[in-house]
C-alpha positions in Angstrom: 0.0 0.0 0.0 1.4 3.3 -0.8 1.9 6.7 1.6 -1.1 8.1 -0.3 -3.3 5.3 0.0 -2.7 4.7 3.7 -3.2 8.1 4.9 -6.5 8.3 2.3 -7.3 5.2 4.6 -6.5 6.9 7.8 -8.4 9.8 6.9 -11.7 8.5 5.9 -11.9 5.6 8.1 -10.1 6.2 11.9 -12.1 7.2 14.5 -10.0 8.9 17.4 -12.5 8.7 20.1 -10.7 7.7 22.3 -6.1 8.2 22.6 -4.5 10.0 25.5 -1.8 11.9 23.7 -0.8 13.1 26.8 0.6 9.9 27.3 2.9 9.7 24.0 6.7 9.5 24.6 8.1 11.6 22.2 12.0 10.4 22.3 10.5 7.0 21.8 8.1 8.1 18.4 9.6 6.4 15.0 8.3 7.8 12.2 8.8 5.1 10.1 6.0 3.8 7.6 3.6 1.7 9.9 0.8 -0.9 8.3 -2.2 0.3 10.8 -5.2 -1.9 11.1 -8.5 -0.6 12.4 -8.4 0.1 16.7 -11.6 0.4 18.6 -10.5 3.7 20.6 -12.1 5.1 23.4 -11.9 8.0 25.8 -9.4 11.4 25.2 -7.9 12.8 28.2 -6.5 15.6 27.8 -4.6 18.5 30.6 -5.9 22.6 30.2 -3.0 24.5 30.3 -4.2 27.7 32.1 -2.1 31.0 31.9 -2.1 34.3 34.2 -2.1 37.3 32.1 0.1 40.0 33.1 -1.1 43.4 33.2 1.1 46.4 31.7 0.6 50.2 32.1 -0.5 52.3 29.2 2.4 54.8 27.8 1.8 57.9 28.2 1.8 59.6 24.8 4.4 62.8 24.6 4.8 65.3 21.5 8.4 65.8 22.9 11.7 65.3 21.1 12.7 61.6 21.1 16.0 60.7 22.8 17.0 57.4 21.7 19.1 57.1 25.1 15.8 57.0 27.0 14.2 54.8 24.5 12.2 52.7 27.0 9.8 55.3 28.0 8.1 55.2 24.5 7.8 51.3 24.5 5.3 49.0 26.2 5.1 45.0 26.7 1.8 44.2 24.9 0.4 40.8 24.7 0.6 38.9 21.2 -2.8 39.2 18.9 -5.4 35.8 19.1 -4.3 34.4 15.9 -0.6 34.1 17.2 -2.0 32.3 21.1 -3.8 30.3 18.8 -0.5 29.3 16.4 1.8 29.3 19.5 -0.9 27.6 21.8 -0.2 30.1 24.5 -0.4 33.6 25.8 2.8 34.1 27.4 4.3 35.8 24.0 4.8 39.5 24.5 5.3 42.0 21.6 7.8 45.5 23.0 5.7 47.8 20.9 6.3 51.1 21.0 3.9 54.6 20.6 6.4 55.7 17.5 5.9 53.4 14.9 9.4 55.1 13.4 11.1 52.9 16.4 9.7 49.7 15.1 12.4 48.5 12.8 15.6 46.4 13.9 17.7 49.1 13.8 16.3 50.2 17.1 16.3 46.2 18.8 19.8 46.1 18.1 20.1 50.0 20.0 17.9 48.4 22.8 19.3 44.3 23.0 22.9 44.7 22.2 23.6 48.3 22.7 25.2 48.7 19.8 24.8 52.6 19.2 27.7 52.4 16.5 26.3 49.8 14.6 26.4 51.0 11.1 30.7 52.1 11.5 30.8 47.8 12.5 28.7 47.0 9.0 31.3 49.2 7.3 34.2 47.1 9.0 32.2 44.1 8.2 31.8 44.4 4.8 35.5 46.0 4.1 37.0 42.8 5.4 35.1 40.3 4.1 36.3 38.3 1.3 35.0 39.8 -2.2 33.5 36.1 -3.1 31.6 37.3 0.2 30.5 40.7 -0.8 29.5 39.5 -4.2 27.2 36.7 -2.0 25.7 39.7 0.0 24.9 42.3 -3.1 23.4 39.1 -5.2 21.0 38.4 -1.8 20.1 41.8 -1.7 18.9 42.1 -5.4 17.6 38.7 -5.2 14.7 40.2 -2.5 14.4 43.3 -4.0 14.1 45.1 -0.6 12.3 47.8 -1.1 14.4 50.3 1.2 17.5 49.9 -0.8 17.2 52.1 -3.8 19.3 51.6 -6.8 20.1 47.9 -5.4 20.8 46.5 -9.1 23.6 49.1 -9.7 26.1 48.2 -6.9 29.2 47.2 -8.1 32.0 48.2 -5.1 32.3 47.2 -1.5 32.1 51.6 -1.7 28.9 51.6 -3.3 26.7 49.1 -0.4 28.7 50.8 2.5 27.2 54.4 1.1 23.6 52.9 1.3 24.0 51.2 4.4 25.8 53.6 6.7 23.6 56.0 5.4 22.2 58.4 8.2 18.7 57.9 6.8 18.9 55.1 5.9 16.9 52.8 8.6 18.2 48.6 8.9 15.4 46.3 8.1 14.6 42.9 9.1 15.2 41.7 5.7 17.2 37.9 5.2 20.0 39.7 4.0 20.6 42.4 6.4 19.7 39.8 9.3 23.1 37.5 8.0 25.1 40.8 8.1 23.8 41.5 11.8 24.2 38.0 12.6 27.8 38.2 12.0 28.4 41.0 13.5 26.7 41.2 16.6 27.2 36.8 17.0 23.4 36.5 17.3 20.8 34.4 15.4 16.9 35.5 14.5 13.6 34.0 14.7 11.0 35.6 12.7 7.3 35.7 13.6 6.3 36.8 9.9 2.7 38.6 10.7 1.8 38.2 7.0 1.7 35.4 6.1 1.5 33.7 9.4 5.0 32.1 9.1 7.6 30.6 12.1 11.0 31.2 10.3 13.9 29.9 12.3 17.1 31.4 10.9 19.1 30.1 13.4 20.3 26.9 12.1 22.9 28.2 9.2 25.5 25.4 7.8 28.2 27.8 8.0 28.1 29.7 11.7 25.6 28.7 14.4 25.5 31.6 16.7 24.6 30.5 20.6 22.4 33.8 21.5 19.1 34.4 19.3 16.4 37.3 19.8 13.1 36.4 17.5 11.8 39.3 16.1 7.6 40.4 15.1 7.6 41.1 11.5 4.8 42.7 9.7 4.1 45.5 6.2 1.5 48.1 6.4 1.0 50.7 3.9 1.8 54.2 4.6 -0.6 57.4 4.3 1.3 57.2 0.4 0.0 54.1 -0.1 3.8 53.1 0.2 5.0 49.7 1.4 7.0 49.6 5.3 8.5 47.2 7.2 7.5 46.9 10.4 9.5 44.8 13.3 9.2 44.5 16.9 11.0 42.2 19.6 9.3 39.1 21.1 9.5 38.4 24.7 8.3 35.1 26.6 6.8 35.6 29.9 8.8 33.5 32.6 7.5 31.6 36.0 8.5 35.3 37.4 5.9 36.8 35.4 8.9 38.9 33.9 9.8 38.9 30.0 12.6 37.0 28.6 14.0 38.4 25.1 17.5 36.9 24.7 17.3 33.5 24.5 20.4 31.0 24.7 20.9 28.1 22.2 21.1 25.4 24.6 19.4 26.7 27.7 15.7 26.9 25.4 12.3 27.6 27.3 10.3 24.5 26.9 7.8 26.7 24.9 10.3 27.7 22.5 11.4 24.5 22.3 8.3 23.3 21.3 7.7 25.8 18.1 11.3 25.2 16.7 10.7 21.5 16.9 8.6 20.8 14.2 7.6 17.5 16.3 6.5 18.6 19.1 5.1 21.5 17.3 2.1 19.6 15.3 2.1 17.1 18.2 1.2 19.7 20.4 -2.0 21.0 18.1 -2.9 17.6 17.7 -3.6 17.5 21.3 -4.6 21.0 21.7 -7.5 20.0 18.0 -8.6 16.9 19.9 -9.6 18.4 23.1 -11.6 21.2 21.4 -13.4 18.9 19.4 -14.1 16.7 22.5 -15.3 19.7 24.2 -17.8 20.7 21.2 -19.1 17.1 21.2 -17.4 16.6 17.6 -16.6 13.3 16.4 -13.2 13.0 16.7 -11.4 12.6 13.2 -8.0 12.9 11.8 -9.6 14.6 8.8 -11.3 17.0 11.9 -8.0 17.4 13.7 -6.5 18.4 10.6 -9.2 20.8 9.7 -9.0 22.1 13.6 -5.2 22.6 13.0 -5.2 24.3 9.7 -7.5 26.9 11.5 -5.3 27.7 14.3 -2.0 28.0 12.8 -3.6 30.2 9.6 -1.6 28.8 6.9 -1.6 26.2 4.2 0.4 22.9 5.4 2.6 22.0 2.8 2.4 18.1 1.3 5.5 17.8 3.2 4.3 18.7 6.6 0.8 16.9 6.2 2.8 13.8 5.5 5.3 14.2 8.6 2.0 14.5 10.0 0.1 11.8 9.3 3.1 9.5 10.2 3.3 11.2 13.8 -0.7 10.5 13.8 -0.1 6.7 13.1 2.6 6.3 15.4 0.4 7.7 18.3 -2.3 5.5 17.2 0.4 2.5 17.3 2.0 3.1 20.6 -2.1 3.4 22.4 -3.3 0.4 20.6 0.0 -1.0 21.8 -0.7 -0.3 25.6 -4.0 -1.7 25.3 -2.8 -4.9 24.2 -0.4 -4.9 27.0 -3.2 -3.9 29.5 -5.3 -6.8 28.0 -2.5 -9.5 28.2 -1.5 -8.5 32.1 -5.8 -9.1 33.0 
C-alpha cells in the first residue's frame, strides 16, 4: 500500500474517540512507515493549560523630542494578537511595541538588546574585510529580495557603493534575510522571525556555516503608509517566565520548553494535535484525523505544505500504534 493510499485510509476511516496523547513519549516516536489496522479507541484525556495574564501600564503619549538614550519610556510589553495564542498555543508571547511606529524597525532592537549605538561604522568594517566572493554573495541576496528600502540595489558594483547605502544616516536597517546575516555576524546572534503576513515561524538560526549561541526572535509585519507606500514593520518578542517577567534573549542550549516546542517541528504539530482533539471533545465533535487536521489548519492560519501533512500523518499513526500498543499490554497482564 502506498503513503497516499494509507493516509486516504487513515483519513476516511479512523475514529480517534478515544487516545491519550498526553501519554505519548516523544523520544521514543519512529516515524517510520507503519501498516495500521483498524483500533476500537475510546476516551481522550487531555490536561488545560491555564495561563495568568500580566497586566502592563499604558504609555503615556508625549509630543516631545525623542531621545534614543531613553528609549524605553516610548515602548510597552503588549500581549501577542489571538491568531498568534492560537498558532503558539499560548499567551505568554509579549510583543515591545512602542507609541512611535518610526522605532519599530531592527535598527532600534539592536540600540535596545545589544547596545550597539555604533552599529552602522561595525557594517562598514564588516563588509570591508570580508572576502570579495563574500561581498558579491551579499549584493546578489540583496537584489535577489528586492528590498524595497534599498534604492538603486541593481547598480552596486563596489564594496564603496553598499557601504554608502548602508551607513547612510537615513537610511533605517530592516529585518530583511540579508541584512539579518550581516547582523548576525556582526553582533554573534541568530533570529527567529514571527512573519505577521503570512502567518509564518521562520527559524534562521540553524545556518550550515556559523551557528550563533544567542538568538532574539523578532515580530515582522508591512502596512502601507498614508502614500500608499509599502514599510516594514519589526518588533521584539519576549516570553513571559514563571516570574511573570519577560525574557527576550534567548540561549541556544538553555531553550524555554515553549520555545522548544515551536522550533521543533515534532512537538510543534504534536502539540496542536492534542490542543485540535480536546476542542473537538469539548464541542461534542466526532473525533477525526480529517477534523484534527481541519482544527489545525485553522489555528496556525496557513496552508500545510504536502510535506508537513505527511510528517504528520506519520506522527498520527505512530500515536495510534504506541495506544493500541498499551491496550494490548493492559489486556495481556488481566
Amino acid at each position: 500500500m502506498t503513503n497516499n493510499s494509507i493516509i486516504d485510509k487513515i483519513l476516511n476511516d479512523i475514529d480517534l474517540n478515544d487516545i491519550d496523547l498526553n501519554d505519548i513519549d516523544l523520544n521514543d516516536i519512529d516515524l517510520n512507515d507503519i501498516n495500521l489496522n483498524d483500533n476500537d479507541l475510546n476516551d481522550i484525556n487531555l490536561n488545560d493549560n491555564d495561563f495568568e495574564e500580566i497586566i502592563f501600564d499604558k504609555p503615556i503619549k508625549t509630543d516631545r523630542k525623542i531621545n534614543v538614550n531613553k528609549i524605553n519610556e516610548l515602548f510597552e510589553w503588549v500581549i501577542i494578537n489571538d491568531n498568534w495564542k492560537n498558532k503558539l498555543l499560548t499567551d505568554k508571547f509579549y510583543i515591545y511595541d512602542s507609541i512611535d511606529k518610526n522605532l519599530c524597525n531592527i535598527e532600534t532592537i539592536i540600540i535596545k538588546i545589544a547596545k550597539v549605538k555604533n552599529i552602522k561604522q561595525r557594517i562598514k568594517k564588516y563588509i570591508n574585510e570580508i572576502s570579495y566572493q563574500d561581498f558579491c554573495k551579499i549584493v546578489k541576496s540583496y537584489q535577489n529580495e528586492k528590498h524595497g528600502n534599498i534604492k538603486n540595489i541593481d547598480n552596486i558594483k563596489t564594496r564603496n557603493n553598499l557601504i554608502k547605502i548602508l551607513t547612510n544616516k537615513e537610511y533605517i536597517l530592516e529585518s530583511d534575510y540579508t541584512t539579518l546575516y550581516i547582523l548576525s555576524e556582526i553582533l554573534q546572534i541568530d533570529f527567529i522571525i514571527f512573519d505577521n503576513d503570512n502567518q509564518e515561524i521562520i527559524d534562521l538560526t540553524n545556518r550550515k556555516d556559523n551557528k550563533n549561541e544567542n538568538f532574539i526572535i523578532i515580530y515582522k509585519e508591512t502596512n502601507k503608509t498614508n502614500d500608499d507606500k509599502i514599510k516594514t514593520y519589526s518588533r521584539l518578542i519576549g516570553l513571559k517566565n514563571d516570574n511573570n517577567e519577560i525574557d527576550y534573549k534567548f540561549v541556544r542550549n538553555k531553550l524555554p520548553k515553549k520555545i522548544d516546542e515551536i522550533l521543533d517541528k515534532h512537538i510543534f504539530f504534536l502539540s496542536h494535535a492534542k490542543n485540535a482533539s480536546k476542542n473537538l471533545k469539548k464541542n461534542n465533535k466526532k473525533i477525526t484525523i480529517r477534523e484534527i487536521m481541519k482544527e489545525i489548519k485553522n489555528n496556525i492560519k496557513m496552508d500545510l505544505s504536502d510535506n508537513d501533512i505527511n510528517y504528520f500523518m506519520l506522527i498520527l499513526k505512530n500515536i495510534l500504534e504506541q495506544d493500541a500498543y498499551k491496550k494490548a499490554i493492559k489486556s495481556y497482564k488481566k
